[in-house]
ROVEXBA-127738 format. One record per residue (C-alpha): y negated, x, z negated. Coordinates in steps of 0.1 Angstrom, whole numbers, plus 5000, padded with zeros to 4 digits. Layout:
N
YXZ
...
//
This chain:
391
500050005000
497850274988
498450475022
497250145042
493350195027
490850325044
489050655031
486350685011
482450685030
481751075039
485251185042
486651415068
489651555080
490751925067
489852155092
492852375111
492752745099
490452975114
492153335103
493253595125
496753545139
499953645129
500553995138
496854125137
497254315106
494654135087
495154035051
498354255049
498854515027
496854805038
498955155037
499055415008
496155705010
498356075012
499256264986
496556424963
494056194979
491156144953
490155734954
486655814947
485756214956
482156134962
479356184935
478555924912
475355934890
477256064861
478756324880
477656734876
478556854912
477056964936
475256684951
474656904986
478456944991
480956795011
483156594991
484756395023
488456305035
490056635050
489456655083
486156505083
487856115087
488355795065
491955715054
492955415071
491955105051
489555205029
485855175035
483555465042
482355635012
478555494992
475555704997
475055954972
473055834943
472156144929
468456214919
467256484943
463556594945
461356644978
461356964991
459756935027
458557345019
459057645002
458357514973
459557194953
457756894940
458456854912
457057044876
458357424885
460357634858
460357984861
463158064885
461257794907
458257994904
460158334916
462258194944
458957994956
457058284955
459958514976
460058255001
456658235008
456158565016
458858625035
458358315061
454758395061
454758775064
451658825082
449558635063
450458765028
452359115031
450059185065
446759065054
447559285026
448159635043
445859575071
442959565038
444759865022
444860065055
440659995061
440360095026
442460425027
440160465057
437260505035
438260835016
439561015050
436360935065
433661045039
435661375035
435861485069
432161385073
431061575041
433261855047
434961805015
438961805035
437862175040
438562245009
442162115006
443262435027
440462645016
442062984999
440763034965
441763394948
439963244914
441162994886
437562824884
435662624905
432562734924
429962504929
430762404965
434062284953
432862084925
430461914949
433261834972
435461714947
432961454936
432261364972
435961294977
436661134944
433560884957
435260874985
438760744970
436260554946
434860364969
437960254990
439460164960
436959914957
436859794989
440259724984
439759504955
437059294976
439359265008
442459134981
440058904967
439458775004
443658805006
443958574974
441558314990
443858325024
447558314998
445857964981
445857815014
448857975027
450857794996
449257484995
450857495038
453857615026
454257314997
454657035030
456357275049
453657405071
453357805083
449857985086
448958245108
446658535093
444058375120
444458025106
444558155066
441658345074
439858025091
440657835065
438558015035
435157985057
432257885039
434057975007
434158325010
430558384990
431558174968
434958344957
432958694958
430258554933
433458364909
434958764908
431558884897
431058654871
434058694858
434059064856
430759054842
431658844818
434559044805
432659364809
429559144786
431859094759
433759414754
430359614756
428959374731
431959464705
431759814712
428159824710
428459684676
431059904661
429260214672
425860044658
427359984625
428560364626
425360524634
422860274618
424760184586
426260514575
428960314558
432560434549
434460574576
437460364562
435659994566
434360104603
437860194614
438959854601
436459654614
436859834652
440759734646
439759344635
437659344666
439459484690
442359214680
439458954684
438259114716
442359104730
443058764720
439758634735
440958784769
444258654766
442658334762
439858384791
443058514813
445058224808
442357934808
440158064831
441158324860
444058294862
443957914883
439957974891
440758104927
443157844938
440957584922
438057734941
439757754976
441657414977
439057194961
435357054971
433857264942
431957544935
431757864913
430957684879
433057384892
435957634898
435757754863
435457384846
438557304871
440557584857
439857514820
440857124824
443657164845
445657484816
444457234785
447557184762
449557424782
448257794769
451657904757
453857804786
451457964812
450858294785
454758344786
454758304828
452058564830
452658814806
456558794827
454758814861
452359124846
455659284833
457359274865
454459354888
453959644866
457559794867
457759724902
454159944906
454960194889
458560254905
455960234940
453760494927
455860734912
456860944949
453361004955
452061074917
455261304916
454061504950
450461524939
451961674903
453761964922
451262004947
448662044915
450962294896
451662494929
447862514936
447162684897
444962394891
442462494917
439562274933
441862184965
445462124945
442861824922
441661704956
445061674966
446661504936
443861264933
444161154969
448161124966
447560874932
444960674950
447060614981
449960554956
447960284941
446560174971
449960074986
451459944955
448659704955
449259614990
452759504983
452559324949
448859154950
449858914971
452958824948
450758804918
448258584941
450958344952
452258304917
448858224907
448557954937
451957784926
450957744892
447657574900
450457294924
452457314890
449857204868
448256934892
451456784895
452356754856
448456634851
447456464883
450556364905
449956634932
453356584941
452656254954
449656344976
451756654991
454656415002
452256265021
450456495038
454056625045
454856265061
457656185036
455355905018
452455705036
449455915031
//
């Protein structure tokens, strides 16, 4: 009776099914992976591997019946450069540096010894002018020095005087291009020395005058403290006990007040100068905001980086200080074997200057992108001049 009613309003009849058809292989069981197949070899979040190897199937293929693998999920930061953005640890700092100069040769190492060679230029020149290179093969039958030799001598330690400081203005100029060259190297971006050298126009007076003030603000104080220890000696008459000990609390005070003026101030001033719309005085107020609460981190970096450059200098300058030693004993301490040794230290020094400033100067340039990206987000603004993020 029941079966003789008509259905319910709405109702329809059961569709036929849709599946694939017998024989297909669908909805079987699929077959076992091989032996010492791992059912999940690629990296998880909570994994600690390598997150750049290859973790896939033997043979580059899936086993049959098991999807292809998930993306890895691990956490990796932007490095479209040399250097990576994110806050930089010392090993960062060191293998950043390395890599800079070696995929940008020419405008750190080169810009470098092409300043060095000018300035090694200077000496030559003023003693073969003066007639002061006479003297180095002169034969002297005498242990003193005549007054011709002592005139020359002066005139060629001028000489080596003056290129020295040449030198330090044309490294200064090097410094300016190494800021720029970094801040390219950070989005992954390789100057020439042409376009490092374009690029620090219509700063160039204005990283001369920060140097100078600087320097003169260092040389200020310490003549300042000396000048009052040696007025307190002469003027007071006091115990020579209580001067000694007030020269000693001073000069602590004087070394601690440059440690402090190192770290907070010059040591970020350039890079600040070169890569930002400011001036001398804004350069300076740059540097002091951007090393706030981080003295001791950055002291620790740089006393590290003054350690090594200085090893690495001396080991550089130890061929020609040991030459101009034997050439001054051989000579029985004449006129020409002190003209000799001097000009063997100062092209010592001159090289080893060539070779590590611009280490020391890119050091200094990645800190300044290490501190603007813990304070400011720098990171942010270099992924997108590097195209990673909308700019």
């Amino acid at each position: 009776m029941s079966q003789d009613l008509p259905p319910p309003p709405g109702w329809q009849p059961p569709r036929p099914p849709t599946g694939p058809p017998a024989g297909s292989g669908w909805g079987q069981q699929q077959p076992a992976p091989p032996p010492g197949w791992n059912p999940a070899p690629y990296p998880r979040v909570d994994d600690r591997r390598d997150p750049y190897a290859d973790y896939s199937y033997p043979g580059g293929a899936t086993p049959p019946g098991y999807p292809p693998p998930p993306p890895a999920t691990l956490p990796v930061a932007h490095k479209p450069g040399a250097v990576p953005l994110r806050p930089l640890v010392l090993s960062d700092l060191f293998d950043s540096a390395f890599k800079i100069i070696r995929y940008n040769p020419r405008a750190t190492i080169g810009a470098a010894v092409l300043v060095s060679a000018v300035a090694l230029v200077v000496p030559v020149v003023v003693g073969l002018a003066s007639g002061s290179a006479g003297s180095l093969t002169s034969p002297t039958t005498t242990d003193t020095l005549t007054d011709t030799q002592v005139v020359r001598l002066f005139v060629a330690f001028g000489g080596l005087l003056g290129g020295t400081e040449l030198q330090s203005i044309g490294l200064l100029f090097v410094s300016g291009m190494i800021a720029h060259v970094t801040s390219a190297a950070a989005v992954g971006r390789r100057l020439t020395m042409a376009e490092a050298w374009a690029a620090t126009r219509g700063k160039r007076w204005r990283l001369l005058g920060l140097s100078l003030l600087l320097g003169l603000g260092v040389l200020l104080v310490t003549g300042l403290v000396v000048g009052a220890v040696v007025l307190l000696a002469v003027a007071a008459h006091p115990a020579i006990g209580l001067v000694v000990v007030l020269a000693i609390l001073l000069g602590v005070l004087l070394v601690v007040g440059y440690l402090w003026f190192w770290v907070r101030v010059r040591a970020l001033a350039v890079p600040a100068l070169m890569l930002e719309p400011v001036g001398v005085f804004g350069a300076v107020r740059r540097a002091v905001r951007l090393t706030r609460d981080q003295f001791w981190r950055l002291l620790g970096l740089l006393l590290l980086v003054t350690l090594v450059v200085g090893v690495a200098g001396g080991i550089l300058r130890a061929p020609f200080t040991i030459a101009g030693q034997v050439v001054l004993t051989g000579s029985n301490n004449t006129g020409a074997g002190l003209a000799v040794y001097l000009l063997l230290t100062g092209v010592g020094t001159i090289v080893s200057s060539a070779l590590l400033e611009p280490f020391s100067a890119t050091v200094s340039a990645l800190l300044y992108v290490d501190q603007r990206i813990r304070k400011e987000a720098y990171d942010v603004e270099l992924l997108g001049r590097a195209g990673i993020l909308p700019s």
